[in-house]
N, C-alpha and C positions, 0 to 999 in steps of 0.2 A: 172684253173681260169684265166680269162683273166687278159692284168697285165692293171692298170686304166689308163685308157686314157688322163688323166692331168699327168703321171706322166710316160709315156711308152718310153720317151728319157734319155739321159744319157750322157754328157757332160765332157769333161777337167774341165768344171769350177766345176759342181756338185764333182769331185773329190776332187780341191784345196779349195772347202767349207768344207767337206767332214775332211780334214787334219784340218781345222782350230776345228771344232767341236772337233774332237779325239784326239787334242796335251795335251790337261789336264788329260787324262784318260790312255795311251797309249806311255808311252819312246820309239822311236825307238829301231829294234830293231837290232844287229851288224853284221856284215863284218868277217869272218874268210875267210881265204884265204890256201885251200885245196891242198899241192904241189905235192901231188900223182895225183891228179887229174887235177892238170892246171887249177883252176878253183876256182873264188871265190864263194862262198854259203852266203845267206841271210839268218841266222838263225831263221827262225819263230818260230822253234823248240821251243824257248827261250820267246815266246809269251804270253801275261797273258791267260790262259787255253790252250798253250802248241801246239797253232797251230794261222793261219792268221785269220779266220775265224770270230774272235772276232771282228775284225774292222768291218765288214760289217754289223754284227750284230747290232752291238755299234752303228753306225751311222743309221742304219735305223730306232733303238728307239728312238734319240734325235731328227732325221727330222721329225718323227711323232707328237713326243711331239711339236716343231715350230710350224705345221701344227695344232696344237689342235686336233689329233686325241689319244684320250683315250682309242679305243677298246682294249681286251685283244688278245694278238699275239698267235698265233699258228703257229708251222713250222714243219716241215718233214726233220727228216736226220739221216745218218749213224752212227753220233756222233759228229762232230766238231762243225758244227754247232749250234748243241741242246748246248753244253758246251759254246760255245761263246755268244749266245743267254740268257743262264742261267744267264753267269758272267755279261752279263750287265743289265739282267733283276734286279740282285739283288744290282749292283749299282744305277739302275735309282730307285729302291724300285717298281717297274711294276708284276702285274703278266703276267707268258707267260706259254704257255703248248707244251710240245716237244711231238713227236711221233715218234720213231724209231724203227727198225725192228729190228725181236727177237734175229737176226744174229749179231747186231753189235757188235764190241768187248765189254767186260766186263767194262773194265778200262773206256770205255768214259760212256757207261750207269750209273757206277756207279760215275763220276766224274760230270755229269746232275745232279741228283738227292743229290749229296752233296752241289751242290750249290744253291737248293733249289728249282728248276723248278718241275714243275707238269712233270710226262714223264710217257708215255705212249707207249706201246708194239704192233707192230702190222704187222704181212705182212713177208717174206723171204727177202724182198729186199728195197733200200729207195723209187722205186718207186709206193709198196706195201705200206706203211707206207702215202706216198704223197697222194694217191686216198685218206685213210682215214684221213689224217690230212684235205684234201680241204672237205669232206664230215660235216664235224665236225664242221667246218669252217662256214659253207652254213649255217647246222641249226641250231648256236648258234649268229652267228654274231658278229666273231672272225674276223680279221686280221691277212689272211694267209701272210706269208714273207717266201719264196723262198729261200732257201739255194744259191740259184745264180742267177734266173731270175728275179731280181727286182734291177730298176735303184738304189735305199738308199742301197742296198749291194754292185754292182757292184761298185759305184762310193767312201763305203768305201774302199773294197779291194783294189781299187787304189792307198789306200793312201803308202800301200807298195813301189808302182814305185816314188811317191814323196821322199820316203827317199834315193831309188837311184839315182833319178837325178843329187844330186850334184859330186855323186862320177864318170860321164860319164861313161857309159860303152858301149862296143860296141855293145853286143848282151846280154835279160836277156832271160833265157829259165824258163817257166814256165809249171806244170802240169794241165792238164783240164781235166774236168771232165763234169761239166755243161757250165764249161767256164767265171764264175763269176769272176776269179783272174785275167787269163789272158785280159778280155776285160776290168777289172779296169787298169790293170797295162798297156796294150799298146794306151786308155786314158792317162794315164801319162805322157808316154814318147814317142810317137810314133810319136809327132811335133819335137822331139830333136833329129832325125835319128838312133834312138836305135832300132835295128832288136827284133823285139819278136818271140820266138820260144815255140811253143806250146809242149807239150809232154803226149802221151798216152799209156796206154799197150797193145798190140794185142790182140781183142778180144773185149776190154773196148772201143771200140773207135767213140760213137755216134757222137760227135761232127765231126772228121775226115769225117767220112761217110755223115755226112749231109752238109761241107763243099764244099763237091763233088757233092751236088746235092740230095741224097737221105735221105731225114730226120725221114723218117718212123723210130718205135722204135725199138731198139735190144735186144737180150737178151744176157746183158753182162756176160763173162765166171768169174768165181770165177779168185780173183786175190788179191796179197799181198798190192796194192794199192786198199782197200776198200775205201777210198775217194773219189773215180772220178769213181766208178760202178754205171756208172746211166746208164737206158735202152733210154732216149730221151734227146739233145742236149737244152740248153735255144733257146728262139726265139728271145730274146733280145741281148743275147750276141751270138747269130750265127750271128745276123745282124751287130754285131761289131765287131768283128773278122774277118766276110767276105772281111773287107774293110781295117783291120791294122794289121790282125798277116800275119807274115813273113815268116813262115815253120810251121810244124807240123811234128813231128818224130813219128814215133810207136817205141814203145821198147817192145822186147822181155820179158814175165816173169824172164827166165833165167838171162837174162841182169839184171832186177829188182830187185830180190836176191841178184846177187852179189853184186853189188854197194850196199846194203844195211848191208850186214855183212861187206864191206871195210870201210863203212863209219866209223863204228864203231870201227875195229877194226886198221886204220889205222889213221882216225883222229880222233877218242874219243867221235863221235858226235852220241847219242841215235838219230834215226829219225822212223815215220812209212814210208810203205809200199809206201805213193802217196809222201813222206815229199823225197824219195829217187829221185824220178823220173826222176825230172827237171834232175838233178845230171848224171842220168844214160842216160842221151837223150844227154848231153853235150858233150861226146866223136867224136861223129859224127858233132860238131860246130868247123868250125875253125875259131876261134877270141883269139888275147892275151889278152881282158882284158871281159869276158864273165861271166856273174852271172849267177850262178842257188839257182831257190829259196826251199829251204830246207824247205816246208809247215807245216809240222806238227812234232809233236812227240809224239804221243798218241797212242804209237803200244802193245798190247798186252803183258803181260811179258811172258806167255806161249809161245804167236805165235815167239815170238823174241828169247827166248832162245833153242825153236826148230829149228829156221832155222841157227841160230850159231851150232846147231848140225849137221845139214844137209848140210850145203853150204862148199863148199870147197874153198876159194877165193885164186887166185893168190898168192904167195910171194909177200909181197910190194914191190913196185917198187920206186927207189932212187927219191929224187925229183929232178923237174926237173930244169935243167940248163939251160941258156939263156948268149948267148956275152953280151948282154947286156938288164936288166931291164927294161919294157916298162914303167912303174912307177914310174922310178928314175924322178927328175929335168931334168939331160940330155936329158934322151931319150923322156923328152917332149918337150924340147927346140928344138928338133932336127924334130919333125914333123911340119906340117905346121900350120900355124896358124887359130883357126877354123873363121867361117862367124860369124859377132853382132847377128847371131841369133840364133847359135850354142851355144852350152852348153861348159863351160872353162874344160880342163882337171880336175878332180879329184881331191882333196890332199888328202882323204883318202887312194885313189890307189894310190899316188905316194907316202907318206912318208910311207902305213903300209908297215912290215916287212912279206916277204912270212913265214906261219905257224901262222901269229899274227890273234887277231881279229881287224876291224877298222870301230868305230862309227863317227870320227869325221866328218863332212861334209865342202865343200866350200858352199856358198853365190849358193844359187839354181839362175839361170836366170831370167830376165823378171816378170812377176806376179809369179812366183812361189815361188821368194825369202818373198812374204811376211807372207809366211807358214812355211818357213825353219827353225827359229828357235828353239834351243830347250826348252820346257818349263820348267821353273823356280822349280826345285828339281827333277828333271827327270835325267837318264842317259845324259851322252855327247854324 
């Protein structure tokens, strides 16, 4: 379905409205800092219904409602989605109807359906499930919403790179799939000289391929990141990514795995399959102060305690050491000082403790600080 022509743009500013709608609904969510991996992780994991997915959601019920549009929603997805979609339908008190394929994990089917949403089974694939949710769509006179190709989700998902902006970072790697996170979050920060690094699995990798020219669809191989197996790239966020993300990694399954039983087993953090990814794409980034975002955590209990069976992961590895702390005072007083129109060093990064989580933020820049605060009984 074409996406509507009043509304087929998607802006920094549609993001930082975007943050203002979701701060009453939505605590940030925090900063652990990974020392086996050199790397901090933005736990979405930790997200209400257990993945990012919900903001996009969220905000594209409440821009409707501004707009006065009433219709009942329907969407197409693997699971995160439908669950995100569920959890805010049952806050706005809205009905909406989810459609996912018969293959997605158990845990999100039946986490849809506990929160109330109509859901419906359909197709081997989410792009099986998409045909019949826009069919459904047409002859009822439903409002189809796009797991990612729709500016009121892209410009939610953004709101994620909003909560890092105060923390500067130098690079956030994020996983794509349709492309909805990344082209909310390099919206975010991508005027603040923050590199975005996109991350795929061999195999899964539409966006990649259409990047390069070839958008025609794929048929993606089965893969432990069931999140980001779509067989065709958005059109919206291919158009916005063509122009702000920074890399694009493929990672191996093998790669995917491991980093997913380490996660676990070395920093305590449950995540699924696309929630590892960013994480596993981070090795091949060289940056000291680099986030990867930890998407989801909605992984199967079967599929999880099979591949703790099956994975052999490294010895942990000591964490690691540095002359000196880029996140101390010092070692920011010791770099240069950034341009008025640069983003200030961090004081999350500089005061949390490696191994700590860290929510606190600085005074975001410019118009963005009139979003930063946190709301009144929310987390810090």
């Amino acid at each position: 379905m074409p996406l509507d022509a009043a509304r087929a743009d998607v802006t920094a500013s549609d993001v930082l409205a975007a943050s203002a709608r979701l701060r009453r609904f939505l605590p940030p969510t925090p900063l652990h800092y990974a020392e086996r991996f050199g790397c901090w992780l933005k736990l979405e994991n930790l997200q209400r219904t257990g993945a990012y997915k919900v903001r996009g959601a969220l905000n594209a019920l409440l821009a409707a409602r501004e707009r006065g549009d009433r219709r009942t929603v329907i969407t197409a997805s693997a699971g995160n989605h439908a669950m995100g979609l569920a959890w805010a339908a049952r806050e706005l008190k809205v009905p909406v109807i989810t459609v996912m394929p018969v293959t997605a994990p158990v845990v999100k089917a039946q986490g849809v359906a506990f929160l109330g949403a109509t859901v419906r089974q359909s197709g081997q694939t989410y792009d099986d499930a998409k045909a019949h949710a826009l069919q459904l769509a047409e002859q009822h006179g439903f409002r189809y919403l796009s797991a990612f190709d729709d500016p009121d989700v892209i410009a939610g998902q953004g709101t994620l790179g909003i909560e890092l902006a105060a923390h500067a970072p130098e690079a956030v790697l994020v996983p794509i799939g349709g492309g909805g996170l990344a082209a909310g979050v390099a919206l975010a920060l991508k005027s603040q000289g923050v590199r975005i690094i996109g991350a795929q699995v061999e195999g899964v990798d539409a966006m990649a391929r259409a990047l390069k020219g070839d958008a025609s669809p794929i048929a993606p191989k089965a893969t432990l990141a069931d999140g980001t197996r779509v067989a065709e790239a958005g059109t919206l966020t291919r158009e916005i990514l063509s122009k702000l993300l920074d890399d694009l990694i493929i990672v191996r399954e093998a790669e995917l795995r491991e980093t997913l039983a380490r996660l676990m087993l070395e920093e305590h953090i449950v995540a699924e399959g696309a929630g590892a990814l960013a994480l596993a794409a981070g090795r091949r980034v060289a940056s000291r102060r680099k986030v990867a975002v930890v998407s989801g955590g909605n992984i199967d209990a079967a599929v999880f305690a099979q591949l703790l069976l099956d994975t052999r992961p490294r010895p942990p590895r000591p964490p690691r050491r540095r002359a000196a702390d880029p996140f101390t005072p010092e070692a920011s007083a010791s770099r240069s000082a950034p341009s008025p129109a640069a983003p200030t060093t961090g004081t999350a990064f500089a005061n949390a403790s490696p191994g700590r989580s860290a929510t606190a933020a600085a005074p975001l820049p410019g118009a963005v600080a009139a979003f930063s605060k946190t709301p009144e009984g929310s987390l810090p």
